[in-house]
FILOSE-664638 format. One line per 8 residues: number of its first residue (from 1); their letters; for each residue x, y, z of N, C-alpha, C. Coordinates in nm, 3 decimals, m for minus. Each point is the difference from the previous one (the first is absolute). Layout:
BEGIN
NUM = A = X,Y,Z,X,Y,Z,X,Y,Z; ...
//
This chain:
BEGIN
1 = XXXXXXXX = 0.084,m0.118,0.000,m0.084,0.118,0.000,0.089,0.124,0.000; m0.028,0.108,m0.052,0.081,0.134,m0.064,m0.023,0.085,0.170; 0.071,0.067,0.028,0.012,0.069,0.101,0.043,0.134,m0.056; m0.029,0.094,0.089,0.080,0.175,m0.046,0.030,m0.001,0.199; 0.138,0.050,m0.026,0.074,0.042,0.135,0.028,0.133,0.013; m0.068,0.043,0.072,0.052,0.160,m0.003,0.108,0.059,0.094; 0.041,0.092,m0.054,0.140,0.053,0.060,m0.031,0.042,0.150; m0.090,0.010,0.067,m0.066,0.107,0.120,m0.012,m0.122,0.100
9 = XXXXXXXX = m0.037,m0.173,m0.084,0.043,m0.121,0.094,0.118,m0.094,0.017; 0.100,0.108,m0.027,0.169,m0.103,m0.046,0.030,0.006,0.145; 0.043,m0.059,0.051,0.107,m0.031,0.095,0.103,0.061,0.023; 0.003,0.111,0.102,0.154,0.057,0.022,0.060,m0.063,0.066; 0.135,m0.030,m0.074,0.132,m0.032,0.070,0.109,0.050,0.038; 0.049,m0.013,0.089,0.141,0.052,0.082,0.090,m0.063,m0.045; 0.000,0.043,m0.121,0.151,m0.011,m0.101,0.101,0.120,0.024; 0.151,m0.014,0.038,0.074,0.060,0.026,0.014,0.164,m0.125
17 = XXXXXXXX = m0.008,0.111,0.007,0.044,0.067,m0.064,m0.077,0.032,m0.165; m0.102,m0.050,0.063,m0.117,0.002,m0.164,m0.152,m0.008,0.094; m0.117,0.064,m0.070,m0.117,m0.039,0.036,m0.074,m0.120,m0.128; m0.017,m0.081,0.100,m0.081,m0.093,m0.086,m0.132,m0.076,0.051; m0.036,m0.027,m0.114,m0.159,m0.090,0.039,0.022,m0.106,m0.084; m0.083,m0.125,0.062,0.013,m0.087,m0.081,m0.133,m0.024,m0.050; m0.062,0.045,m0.135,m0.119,m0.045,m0.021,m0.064,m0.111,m0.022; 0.060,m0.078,m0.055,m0.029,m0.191,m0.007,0.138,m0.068,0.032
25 = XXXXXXXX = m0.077,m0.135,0.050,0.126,m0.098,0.059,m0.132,m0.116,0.047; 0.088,m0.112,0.056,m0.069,m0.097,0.056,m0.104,0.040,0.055; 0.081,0.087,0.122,m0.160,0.094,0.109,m0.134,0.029,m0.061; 0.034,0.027,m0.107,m0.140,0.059,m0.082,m0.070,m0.098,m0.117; 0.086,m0.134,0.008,m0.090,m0.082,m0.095,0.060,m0.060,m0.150; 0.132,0.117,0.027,0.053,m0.047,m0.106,0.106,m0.130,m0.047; 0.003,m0.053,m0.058,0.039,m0.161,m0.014,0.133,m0.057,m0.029; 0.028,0.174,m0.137,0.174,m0.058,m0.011,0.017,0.168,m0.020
33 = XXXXXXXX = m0.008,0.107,0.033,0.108,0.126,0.026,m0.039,0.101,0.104; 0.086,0.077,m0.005,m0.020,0.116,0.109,0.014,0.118,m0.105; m0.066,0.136,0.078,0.015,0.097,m0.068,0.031,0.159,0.106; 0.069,0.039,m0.017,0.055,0.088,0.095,m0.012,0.149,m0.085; m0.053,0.046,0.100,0.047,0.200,m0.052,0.080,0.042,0.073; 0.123,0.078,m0.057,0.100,0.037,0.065,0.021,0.143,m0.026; 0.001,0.084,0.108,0.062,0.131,m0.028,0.139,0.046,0.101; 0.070,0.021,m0.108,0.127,0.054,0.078,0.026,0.152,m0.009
41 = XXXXXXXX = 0.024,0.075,0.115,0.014,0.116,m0.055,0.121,0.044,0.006; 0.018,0.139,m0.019,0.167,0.072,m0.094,0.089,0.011,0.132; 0.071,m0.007,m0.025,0.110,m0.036,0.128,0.054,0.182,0.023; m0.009,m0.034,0.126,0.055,0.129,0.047,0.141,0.023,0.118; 0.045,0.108,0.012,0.147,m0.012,0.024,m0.046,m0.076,0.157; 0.104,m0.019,0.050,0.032,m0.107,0.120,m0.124,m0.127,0.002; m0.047,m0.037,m0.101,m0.133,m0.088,0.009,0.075,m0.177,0.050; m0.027,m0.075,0.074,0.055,m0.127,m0.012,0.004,m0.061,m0.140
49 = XXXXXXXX = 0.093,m0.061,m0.076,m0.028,m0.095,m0.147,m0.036,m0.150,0.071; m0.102,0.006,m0.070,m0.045,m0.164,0.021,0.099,m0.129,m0.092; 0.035,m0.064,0.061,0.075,m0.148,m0.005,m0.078,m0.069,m0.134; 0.099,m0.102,m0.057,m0.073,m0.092,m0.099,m0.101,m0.093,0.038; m0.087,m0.086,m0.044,m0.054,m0.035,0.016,m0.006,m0.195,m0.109; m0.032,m0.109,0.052,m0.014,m0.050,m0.122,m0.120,m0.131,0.030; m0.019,m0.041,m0.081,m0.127,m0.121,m0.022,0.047,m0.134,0.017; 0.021,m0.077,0.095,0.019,m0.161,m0.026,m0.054,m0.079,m0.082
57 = XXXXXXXX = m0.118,m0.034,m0.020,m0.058,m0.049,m0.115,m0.133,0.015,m0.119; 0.043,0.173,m0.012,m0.065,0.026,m0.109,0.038,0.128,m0.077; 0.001,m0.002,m0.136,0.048,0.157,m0.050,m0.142,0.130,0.024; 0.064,0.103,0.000,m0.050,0.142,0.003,m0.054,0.028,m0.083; m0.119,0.050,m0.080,m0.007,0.056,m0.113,m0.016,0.228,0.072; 0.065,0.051,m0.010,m0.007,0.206,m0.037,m0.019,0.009,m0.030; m0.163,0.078,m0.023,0.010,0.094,m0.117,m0.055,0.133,0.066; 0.082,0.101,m0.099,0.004,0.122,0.035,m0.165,0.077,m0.095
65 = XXXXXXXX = m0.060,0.033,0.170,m0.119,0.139,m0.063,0.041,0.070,m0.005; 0.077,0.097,0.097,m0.004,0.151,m0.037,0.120,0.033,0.142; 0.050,0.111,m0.059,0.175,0.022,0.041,0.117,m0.060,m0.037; 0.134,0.031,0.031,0.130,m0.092,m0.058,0.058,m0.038,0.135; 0.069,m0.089,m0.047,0.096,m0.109,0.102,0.093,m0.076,m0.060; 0.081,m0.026,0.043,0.102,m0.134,m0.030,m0.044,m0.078,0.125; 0.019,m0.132,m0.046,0.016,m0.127,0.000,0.176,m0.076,0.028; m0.004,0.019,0.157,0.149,m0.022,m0.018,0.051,m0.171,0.015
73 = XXXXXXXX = 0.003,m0.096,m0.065,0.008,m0.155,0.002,0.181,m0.055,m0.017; m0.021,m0.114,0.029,0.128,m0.061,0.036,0.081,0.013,m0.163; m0.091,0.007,m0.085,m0.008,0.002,m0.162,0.025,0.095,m0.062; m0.052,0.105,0.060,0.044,0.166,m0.083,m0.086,0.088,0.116; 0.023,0.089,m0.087,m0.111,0.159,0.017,m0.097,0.020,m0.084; m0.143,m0.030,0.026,m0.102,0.033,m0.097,m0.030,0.155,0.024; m0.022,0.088,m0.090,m0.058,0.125,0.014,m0.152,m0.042,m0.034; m0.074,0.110,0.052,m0.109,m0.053,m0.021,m0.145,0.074,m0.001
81 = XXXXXXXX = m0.070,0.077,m0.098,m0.119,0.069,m0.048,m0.130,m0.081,m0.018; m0.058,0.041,m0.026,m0.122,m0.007,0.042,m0.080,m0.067,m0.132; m0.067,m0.140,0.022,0.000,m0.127,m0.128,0.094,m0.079,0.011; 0.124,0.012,0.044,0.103,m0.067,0.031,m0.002,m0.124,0.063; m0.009,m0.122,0.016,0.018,m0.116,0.081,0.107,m0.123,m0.048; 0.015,0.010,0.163,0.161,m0.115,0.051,m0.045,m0.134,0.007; 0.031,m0.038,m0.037,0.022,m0.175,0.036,0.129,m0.030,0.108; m0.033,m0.038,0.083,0.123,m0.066,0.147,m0.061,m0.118,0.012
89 = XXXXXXXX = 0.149,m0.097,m0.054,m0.019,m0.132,0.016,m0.002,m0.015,0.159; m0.011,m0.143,0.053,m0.037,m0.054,0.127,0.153,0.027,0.060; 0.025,0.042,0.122,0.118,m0.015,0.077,0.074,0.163,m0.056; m0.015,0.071,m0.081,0.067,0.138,m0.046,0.027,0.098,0.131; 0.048,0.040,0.110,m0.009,0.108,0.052,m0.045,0.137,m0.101; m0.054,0.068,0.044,m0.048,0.167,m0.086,m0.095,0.057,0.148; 0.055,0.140,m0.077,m0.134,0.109,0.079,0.010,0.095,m0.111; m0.101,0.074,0.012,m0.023,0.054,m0.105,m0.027,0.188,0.070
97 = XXXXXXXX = 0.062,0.067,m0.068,m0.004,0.135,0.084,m0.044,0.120,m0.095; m0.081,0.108,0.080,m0.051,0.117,m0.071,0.114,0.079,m0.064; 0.010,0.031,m0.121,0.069,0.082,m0.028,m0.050,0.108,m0.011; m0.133,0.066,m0.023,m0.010,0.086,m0.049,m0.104,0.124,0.126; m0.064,0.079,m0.050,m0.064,0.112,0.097,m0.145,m0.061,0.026; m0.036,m0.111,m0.026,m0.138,m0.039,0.008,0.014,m0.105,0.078; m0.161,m0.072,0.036,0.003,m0.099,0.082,0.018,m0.121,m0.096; 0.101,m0.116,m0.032,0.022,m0.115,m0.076,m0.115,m0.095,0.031
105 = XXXXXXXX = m0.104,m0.036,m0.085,m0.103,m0.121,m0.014,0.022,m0.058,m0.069; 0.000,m0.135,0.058,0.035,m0.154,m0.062,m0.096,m0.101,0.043; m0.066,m0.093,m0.120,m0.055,m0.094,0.049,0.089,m0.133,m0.013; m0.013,m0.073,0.122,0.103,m0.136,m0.018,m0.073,m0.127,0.026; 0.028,m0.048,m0.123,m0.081,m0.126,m0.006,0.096,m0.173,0.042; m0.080,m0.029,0.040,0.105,m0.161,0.078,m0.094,m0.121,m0.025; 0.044,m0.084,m0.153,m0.101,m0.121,0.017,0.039,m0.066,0.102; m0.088,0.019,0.131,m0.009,m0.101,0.076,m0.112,0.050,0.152
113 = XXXXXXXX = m0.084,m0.086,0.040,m0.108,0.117,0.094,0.064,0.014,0.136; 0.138,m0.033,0.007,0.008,0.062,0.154,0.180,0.037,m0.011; 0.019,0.118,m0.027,0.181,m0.054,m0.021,0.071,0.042,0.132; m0.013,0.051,0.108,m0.027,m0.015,0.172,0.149,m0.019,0.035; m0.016,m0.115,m0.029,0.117,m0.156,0.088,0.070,0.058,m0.116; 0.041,0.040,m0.095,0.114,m0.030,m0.098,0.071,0.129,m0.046; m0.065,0.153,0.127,0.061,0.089,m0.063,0.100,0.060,0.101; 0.073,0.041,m0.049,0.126,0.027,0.113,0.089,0.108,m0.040
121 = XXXXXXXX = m0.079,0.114,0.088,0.097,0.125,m0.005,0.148,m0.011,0.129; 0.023,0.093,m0.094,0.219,0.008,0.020,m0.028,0.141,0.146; 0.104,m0.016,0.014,0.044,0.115,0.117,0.034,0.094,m0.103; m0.029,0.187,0.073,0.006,0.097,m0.106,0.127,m0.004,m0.040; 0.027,0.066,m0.143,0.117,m0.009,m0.084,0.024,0.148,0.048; 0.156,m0.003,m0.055,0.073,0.115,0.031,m0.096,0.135,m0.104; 0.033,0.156,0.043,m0.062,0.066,m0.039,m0.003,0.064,m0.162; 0.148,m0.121,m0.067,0.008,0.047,m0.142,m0.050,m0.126,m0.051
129 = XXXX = m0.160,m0.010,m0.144,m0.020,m0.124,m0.019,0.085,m0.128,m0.035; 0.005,m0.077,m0.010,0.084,m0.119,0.001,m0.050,m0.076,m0.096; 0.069,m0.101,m0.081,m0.127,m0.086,m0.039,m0.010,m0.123,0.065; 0.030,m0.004,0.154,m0.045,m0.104,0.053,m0.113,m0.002,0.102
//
């Protein structure tokens, strides 16, 4: 049966250094993904940098709505506008940071309905990005 989830019933989470909701996942019925709204906003002087982060057993799908960011991964530096989306295989450390004067929105998609147990953020990284 077709469902509509609205943004006003997502789930806030106490994700380090980003606001996020998770709008579908197991919790809500769903069978094989999760769906997350993420907003990060523009970094400002003395702000803490948030640490990498990575997935045990499942990849990331980013994609960028509206603002810029890089994508900093064990792999490169993604820059990153708005239509833009990352693929992060399973196990990649990345965080992904505001570059620009706006608030960064990303939706991140995870085939799988609970990814919980398998995600594992890093202790904060030093204050120049890294790509680890």
């Amino acid at each position: 049966m077709a469902r509509v989830f609205r943004k006003a019933d997502a789930k806030p989470l106490g994700l380090p250094g980003r606001s996020a909701r998770e709008i579908l996942s197991g919790a809500t019925g769903a069978r094989s993904a999760t769906l997350r709204l993420v907003e990060i906003a523009p970094e400002r002087p003395g702000d803490a940098i948030r640490g990498p982060h990575y997935h045990t057993d499942v990849e990331e799908c980013i994609h960028v709505l509206s603002g810029r960011g890089t994508t900093y991964a064990e792999t490169g530096e993604f820059p990153l506008e708005p239509g833009d989306t990352v693929l992060m295989p399973v196990g990649e450390k990345h965080v992904t940071r505001n570059t620009g004067d706006e608030p960064l929105v990303l939706l991140c998609f995870f085939p799988s309905p609970d990814i919980r147990a398998g995600m594992k953020e890093e202790t904060p990284s030093p204050r120049t990005p890294s790509k680890s």
